[in-house]
C-alpha positions, 0 to 999 in steps of 0.5 A: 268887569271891564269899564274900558271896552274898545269904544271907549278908549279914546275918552276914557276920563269921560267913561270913568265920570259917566260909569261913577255916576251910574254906580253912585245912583246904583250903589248900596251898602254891602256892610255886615255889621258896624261891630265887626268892621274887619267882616265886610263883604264886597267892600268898595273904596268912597266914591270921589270926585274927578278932579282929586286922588285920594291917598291914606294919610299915612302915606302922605305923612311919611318917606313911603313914597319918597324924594330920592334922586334917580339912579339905583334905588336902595332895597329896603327889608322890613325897614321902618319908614321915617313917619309921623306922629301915630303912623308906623310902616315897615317896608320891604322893596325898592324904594318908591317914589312920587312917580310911582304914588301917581301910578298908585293913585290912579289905580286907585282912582279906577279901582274905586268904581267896582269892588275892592279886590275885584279885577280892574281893566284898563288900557296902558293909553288910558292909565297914561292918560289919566297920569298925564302922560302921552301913550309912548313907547318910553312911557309905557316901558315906565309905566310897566317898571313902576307897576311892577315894583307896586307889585314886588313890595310888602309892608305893615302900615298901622294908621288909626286903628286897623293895621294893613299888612300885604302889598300895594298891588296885589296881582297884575297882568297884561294882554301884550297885543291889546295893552289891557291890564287886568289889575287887582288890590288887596281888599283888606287895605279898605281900613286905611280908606275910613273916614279920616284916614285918607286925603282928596288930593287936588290933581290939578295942583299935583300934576302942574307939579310935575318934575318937582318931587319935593314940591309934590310931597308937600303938596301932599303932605299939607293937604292931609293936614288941616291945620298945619303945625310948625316942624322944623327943616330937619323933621321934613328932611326926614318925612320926605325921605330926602337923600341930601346930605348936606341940610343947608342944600336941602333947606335951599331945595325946601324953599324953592319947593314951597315957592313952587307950591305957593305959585300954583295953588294961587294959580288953582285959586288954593290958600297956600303960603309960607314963612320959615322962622329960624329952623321952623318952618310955618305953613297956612292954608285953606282948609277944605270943606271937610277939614273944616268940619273936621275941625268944627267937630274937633273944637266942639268936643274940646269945649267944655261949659263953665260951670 
Protein backbone atom coordinates (compact mmCIF):
# COMPACT_ATOMS: atom_id res chain seq x y z
CA UNK A 1 0.00 0.00 0.00
CA UNK A 2 1.56 3.47 -0.75
CA UNK A 3 0.66 6.42 1.59
CA UNK A 4 2.41 8.64 -0.55
CA UNK A 5 0.52 9.06 -3.72
CA UNK A 6 1.80 12.10 -6.22
CA UNK A 7 -0.95 14.63 -4.63
CA UNK A 8 0.47 14.41 -1.54
CA UNK A 9 4.12 14.81 -2.02
CA UNK A 10 4.28 18.10 -1.15
CA UNK A 11 2.90 17.86 2.41
CA UNK A 12 3.87 14.39 3.25
CA UNK A 13 4.26 15.24 7.30
CA UNK A 14 0.33 16.43 7.07
CA UNK A 15 -0.44 13.04 4.97
CA UNK A 16 1.26 10.95 7.58
CA UNK A 17 -0.79 12.61 10.53
CA UNK A 18 -3.94 12.17 8.72
CA UNK A 19 -3.20 8.61 7.47
CA UNK A 20 -2.11 7.60 11.28
CA UNK A 21 -5.53 9.04 12.59
CA UNK A 22 -7.24 6.78 10.21
CA UNK A 23 -5.46 3.73 10.81
CA UNK A 24 -5.69 4.15 14.94
CA UNK A 25 -9.55 4.73 14.52
CA UNK A 26 -9.16 1.49 12.20
CA UNK A 27 -7.18 -0.55 14.05
CA UNK A 28 -7.34 -4.02 15.64
CA UNK A 29 -5.52 -6.32 17.37
CA UNK A 30 -4.25 -8.96 15.03
CA UNK A 31 -2.79 -11.26 18.24
CA UNK A 32 -2.82 -14.93 17.95
CA UNK A 33 -2.53 -15.77 21.31
CA UNK A 34 -0.53 -13.67 24.48
CA UNK A 35 1.06 -17.39 25.10
CA UNK A 36 2.90 -17.66 21.79
CA UNK A 37 4.14 -13.87 21.41
CA UNK A 38 6.71 -15.05 18.99
CA UNK A 39 3.32 -16.46 16.39
CA UNK A 40 1.96 -12.92 15.55
CA UNK A 41 0.29 -12.22 12.46
CA UNK A 42 0.03 -9.02 10.51
CA UNK A 43 2.14 -7.43 13.57
CA UNK A 44 2.30 -3.49 13.54
CA UNK A 45 4.68 -1.36 15.45
CA UNK A 46 2.82 1.14 18.29
CA UNK A 47 1.36 3.93 16.97
CA UNK A 48 3.40 7.21 18.32
CA UNK A 49 2.90 10.39 17.89
CA UNK A 50 4.37 13.10 15.30
CA UNK A 51 6.46 14.96 17.22
CA UNK A 52 8.73 11.59 18.55
CA UNK A 53 10.92 8.71 16.98
CA UNK A 54 10.90 5.74 18.53
CA UNK A 55 14.17 3.79 18.78
CA UNK A 56 14.59 0.08 20.95
CA UNK A 57 16.48 0.88 23.97
CA UNK A 58 19.35 -1.24 23.18
CA UNK A 59 20.31 0.72 20.64
CA UNK A 60 20.22 3.79 22.51
CA UNK A 61 22.32 2.27 25.35
CA UNK A 62 25.00 1.38 23.25
CA UNK A 63 27.92 2.06 20.53
CA UNK A 64 25.40 0.61 17.60
CA UNK A 65 24.78 3.58 16.00
CA UNK A 66 27.93 5.37 17.15
CA UNK A 67 30.06 8.45 17.49
CA UNK A 68 32.85 8.17 14.98
CA UNK A 69 34.34 10.81 13.00
CA UNK A 70 34.07 10.94 9.10
CA UNK A 71 36.20 9.40 6.78
CA UNK A 72 36.36 5.32 6.24
CA UNK A 73 34.29 3.64 8.67
CA UNK A 74 35.73 0.14 10.08
CA UNK A 75 34.20 -3.02 8.97
CA UNK A 76 33.24 -4.95 11.85
CA UNK A 77 32.24 -9.12 11.72
CA UNK A 78 30.14 -10.34 14.24
CA UNK A 79 31.73 -8.01 16.64
CA UNK A 80 30.27 -7.35 20.07
CA UNK A 81 29.23 -3.99 20.48
CA UNK A 82 30.15 -1.92 23.49
CA UNK A 83 26.39 -2.22 25.53
CA UNK A 84 25.04 -1.99 28.84
CA UNK A 85 23.98 -3.73 31.49
CA UNK A 86 21.24 -6.62 29.85
CA UNK A 87 21.81 -5.69 26.08
CA UNK A 88 24.32 -7.56 24.03
CA UNK A 89 24.65 -6.85 19.84
CA UNK A 90 27.18 -8.44 17.74
CA UNK A 91 27.54 -6.61 14.50
CA UNK A 92 28.45 -7.63 11.18
CA UNK A 93 28.79 -4.29 8.75
CA UNK A 94 30.37 -0.54 8.37
CA UNK A 95 29.98 0.87 11.10
CA UNK A 96 26.80 3.49 11.76
CA UNK A 97 26.53 6.25 13.11
CA UNK A 98 23.76 9.17 14.15
CA UNK A 99 23.14 9.95 10.68
CA UNK A 100 22.27 6.80 9.74
CA UNK A 101 19.79 6.04 13.19
CA UNK A 102 18.10 9.29 11.91
CA UNK A 103 17.61 7.31 8.47
CA UNK A 104 16.69 4.42 10.39
CA UNK A 105 14.20 6.29 12.73
CA UNK A 106 12.37 7.79 10.19
CA UNK A 107 11.85 4.68 8.28
CA UNK A 108 10.37 3.42 10.99
CA UNK A 109 8.59 6.32 11.70
CA UNK A 110 6.48 5.58 8.44
CA UNK A 111 7.03 2.08 8.75
CA UNK A 112 4.48 2.11 11.49
CA UNK A 113 1.52 3.30 9.73
CA UNK A 114 1.01 -0.44 7.90
CA UNK A 115 2.22 -3.73 9.02
CA UNK A 116 5.47 -4.48 9.83
CA UNK A 117 7.12 -6.49 7.02
CA UNK A 118 4.96 -5.01 4.31
CA UNK A 119 6.39 -2.68 1.58
CA UNK A 120 6.62 1.12 2.61
CA UNK A 121 6.55 3.65 -0.29
CA UNK A 122 8.03 6.87 0.14
CA UNK A 123 9.57 9.58 -1.94
CA UNK A 124 13.36 10.59 -1.47
CA UNK A 125 11.70 14.42 -0.81
CA UNK A 126 9.41 13.14 1.82
CA UNK A 127 12.18 11.01 3.57
CA UNK A 128 14.49 13.97 3.32
CA UNK A 129 11.97 16.02 4.70
CA UNK A 130 10.91 14.02 7.44
CA UNK A 131 14.92 13.75 8.31
CA UNK A 132 15.21 17.63 8.11
CA UNK A 133 17.04 17.61 5.27
CA UNK A 134 16.44 19.70 1.80
CA UNK A 135 15.47 17.67 -1.44
CA UNK A 136 19.05 17.99 -3.14
CA UNK A 137 21.36 16.27 -5.41
CA UNK A 138 24.07 15.80 -2.55
CA UNK A 139 21.18 14.88 -0.08
CA UNK A 140 19.89 12.30 -1.95
CA UNK A 141 23.18 10.71 -2.80
CA UNK A 142 23.63 10.46 1.28
CA UNK A 143 20.62 9.52 1.84
CA UNK A 144 20.70 6.23 -0.97
CA UNK A 145 24.53 5.31 0.92
CA UNK A 146 23.12 5.46 4.26
CA UNK A 147 19.98 3.13 3.03
CA UNK A 148 22.28 0.95 1.77
CA UNK A 149 24.72 0.48 4.33
CA UNK A 150 20.98 -0.03 6.78
CA UNK A 151 20.60 -2.80 4.36
CA UNK A 152 24.36 -4.32 3.77
CA UNK A 153 24.56 -5.45 7.99
CA UNK A 154 23.56 -8.32 10.25
CA UNK A 155 23.23 -8.41 13.97
CA UNK A 156 21.84 -10.42 16.93
CA UNK A 157 20.54 -8.09 19.48
CA UNK A 158 19.36 -9.80 22.57
CA UNK A 159 17.14 -7.10 24.84
CA UNK A 160 14.69 -8.28 27.15
CA UNK A 161 13.56 -11.33 26.57
CA UNK A 162 13.47 -12.07 22.73
CA UNK A 163 16.53 -11.80 20.68
CA UNK A 164 16.61 -10.34 17.14
CA UNK A 165 18.82 -11.96 14.62
CA UNK A 166 18.72 -10.41 10.80
CA UNK A 167 19.27 -6.73 9.36
CA UNK A 168 17.95 -3.25 10.09
CA UNK A 169 16.55 -3.08 6.75
CA UNK A 170 15.49 -6.07 5.13
CA UNK A 171 14.96 -5.14 1.42
CA UNK A 172 14.98 -1.84 -0.62
CA UNK A 173 14.44 -0.50 -4.14
CA UNK A 174 14.16 2.58 -5.87
CA UNK A 175 12.10 3.74 -8.94
CA UNK A 176 15.24 6.16 -10.52
CA UNK A 177 12.88 8.55 -12.35
CA UNK A 178 10.05 8.98 -9.80
CA UNK A 179 12.59 8.69 -6.30
CA UNK A 180 9.76 6.49 -4.86
CA UNK A 181 11.48 3.91 -2.65
CA UNK A 182 9.66 0.78 -1.78
CA UNK A 183 11.22 -0.46 1.57
CA UNK A 184 10.58 -3.38 3.68
CA UNK A 185 11.79 -4.47 7.60
CA UNK A 186 11.94 -7.80 8.98
CA UNK A 187 8.79 -8.14 10.87
CA UNK A 188 10.56 -10.66 13.42
CA UNK A 189 12.20 -7.37 14.85
CA UNK A 190 8.47 -6.58 16.36
CA UNK A 191 10.11 -7.96 19.96
CA UNK A 192 12.22 -5.21 20.29
CA UNK A 193 9.40 -3.02 19.91
CA UNK A 194 7.43 -4.35 23.33
CA UNK A 195 6.56 -2.45 26.04
CA UNK A 196 9.52 -1.04 27.77
CA UNK A 197 11.95 -1.96 25.37
CA UNK A 198 11.88 1.15 23.29
CA UNK A 199 12.41 4.79 23.72
CA UNK A 200 9.96 8.27 22.37
CA UNK A 201 12.49 10.24 21.10
CA UNK A 202 11.66 14.26 21.23
CA UNK A 203 12.71 15.03 17.40
CA UNK A 204 12.28 18.30 17.93
CA UNK A 205 15.24 18.23 20.68
CA UNK A 206 17.47 15.72 18.50
CA UNK A 207 17.05 17.51 15.36
CA UNK A 208 18.08 20.95 16.87
CA UNK A 209 21.01 18.75 17.75
CA UNK A 210 22.11 18.40 14.31
CA UNK A 211 25.82 18.19 13.64
CA UNK A 212 26.79 17.30 17.30
CA UNK A 213 26.71 13.64 17.29
CA UNK A 214 27.96 12.95 20.82
CA UNK A 215 25.14 15.43 21.76
CA UNK A 216 22.79 13.49 20.11
CA UNK A 217 23.70 10.17 21.47
CA UNK A 218 23.19 11.60 24.76
CA UNK A 219 20.33 12.77 23.93
CA UNK A 220 19.17 9.49 23.21
CA UNK A 221 20.92 7.61 25.63
CA UNK A 222 19.14 9.53 28.63
CA UNK A 223 15.84 9.42 27.43
CA UNK A 224 15.76 6.00 27.45
CA UNK A 225 16.69 6.19 31.19
CA UNK A 226 14.10 7.32 33.49
CA UNK A 227 16.28 7.82 36.23
CA UNK A 228 19.64 8.36 35.08
CA UNK A 229 22.53 6.75 37.40
CA UNK A 230 25.96 8.12 37.79
CA UNK A 231 28.79 6.52 35.09
CA UNK A 232 31.88 7.43 34.71
CA UNK A 233 33.43 9.59 31.73
CA UNK A 234 35.47 6.02 30.71
CA UNK A 235 32.10 4.07 30.65
CA UNK A 236 30.30 6.60 28.25
CA UNK A 237 33.55 6.59 26.02
CA UNK A 238 32.89 3.45 25.47
CA UNK A 239 28.85 3.31 25.04
CA UNK A 240 29.24 6.11 22.44
CA UNK A 241 31.59 4.01 20.61
CA UNK A 242 33.92 7.15 20.55
CA UNK A 243 36.85 7.17 18.44
CA UNK A 244 39.06 9.70 20.90
CA UNK A 245 42.13 8.31 22.13
CA UNK A 246 43.18 10.71 24.30
CA UNK A 247 40.15 10.48 27.35
CA UNK A 248 41.24 13.98 28.71
CA UNK A 249 39.99 15.29 24.64
CA UNK A 250 37.29 13.26 25.09
CA UNK A 251 35.78 14.48 28.52
CA UNK A 252 36.37 18.17 27.06
CA UNK A 253 34.25 16.98 24.05
CA UNK A 254 31.64 15.25 26.65
CA UNK A 255 31.05 18.49 28.39
CA UNK A 256 30.73 20.67 25.55
CA UNK A 257 28.26 17.73 24.34
CA UNK A 258 26.16 18.00 27.66
CA UNK A 259 26.01 21.84 27.63
CA UNK A 260 24.92 21.54 24.40
CA UNK A 261 22.08 19.21 25.30
CA UNK A 262 21.31 21.29 28.48
CA UNK A 263 20.82 24.56 26.28
CA UNK A 264 17.94 22.79 24.10
CA UNK A 265 15.86 20.82 26.19
CA UNK A 266 15.50 24.17 28.35
CA UNK A 267 14.98 25.77 24.81
CA UNK A 268 11.83 22.78 24.31
CA UNK A 269 11.03 23.33 27.80
CA UNK A 270 12.89 19.46 28.53
CA UNK A 271 14.16 18.88 32.62
CA UNK A 272 17.94 18.37 31.53
CA UNK A 273 21.02 19.19 33.74
CA UNK A 274 24.47 17.99 34.70
CA UNK A 275 27.17 17.92 36.99
CA UNK A 276 30.53 16.05 36.67
CA UNK A 277 32.07 15.02 40.07
CA UNK A 278 35.45 13.83 39.70
CA UNK A 279 35.27 10.91 37.28
CA UNK A 280 31.47 10.76 37.54
CA UNK A 281 29.17 12.06 35.60
CA UNK A 282 25.68 12.91 37.21
CA UNK A 283 22.58 13.39 35.26
CA UNK A 284 18.91 14.95 36.06
CA UNK A 285 15.85 15.23 34.16
CA UNK A 286 12.40 14.96 33.86
CA UNK A 287 11.06 11.94 33.65
CA UNK A 288 8.22 11.24 31.00
CA UNK A 289 4.51 10.60 31.41
CA UNK A 290 5.59 7.04 30.92
CA UNK A 291 8.49 6.69 32.75
CA UNK A 292 6.94 8.04 35.33
CA UNK A 293 4.61 5.46 35.58
CA UNK A 294 6.98 2.92 34.98
CA UNK A 295 8.47 4.31 37.87
CA UNK A 296 5.40 4.25 40.24
CA UNK A 297 5.06 0.81 39.13
CA UNK A 298 8.46 -0.10 40.02
CA UNK A 299 8.54 1.29 43.34
CA UNK A 300 5.20 -0.40 44.27
CA UNK A 301 6.53 -3.57 43.56
CA UNK A 302 9.56 -3.01 45.77
CA UNK A 303 7.26 -1.97 48.55
CA UNK A 304 6.91 -4.35 51.22
CA UNK A 305 4.03 -3.79 54.22
CA UNK A 306 5.60 -3.89 57.79
CA UNK A 307 4.42 -6.61 59.41
Amino acid sequence: MSFLTASNYLNPVAHLEAVQKRVQAERVSKVTGSSAPLQRKGVQLPLWPEPVRAVPNGFLRSALFGVIGKGKRRYMKAELVAAVDGVEIRYTGQRLDQGDLDVWANVLHTVRLQELGGQCRVTSYALLKLIGKTDTGKNRATLQGRIERLRANALTVKQGRYSYIGGLIARAAKDEKTQEWVIELDAKMWPLFAADQFTQIEWAVRHALNGQPLAQWLHGFYASHAKPFPLKVETLHSLCGSEAILMSDFAKTLRKALNALMDVSATYGKGFSYEIRGNLVHVEKRASGSQRRHLTKKAAKSWKPHV
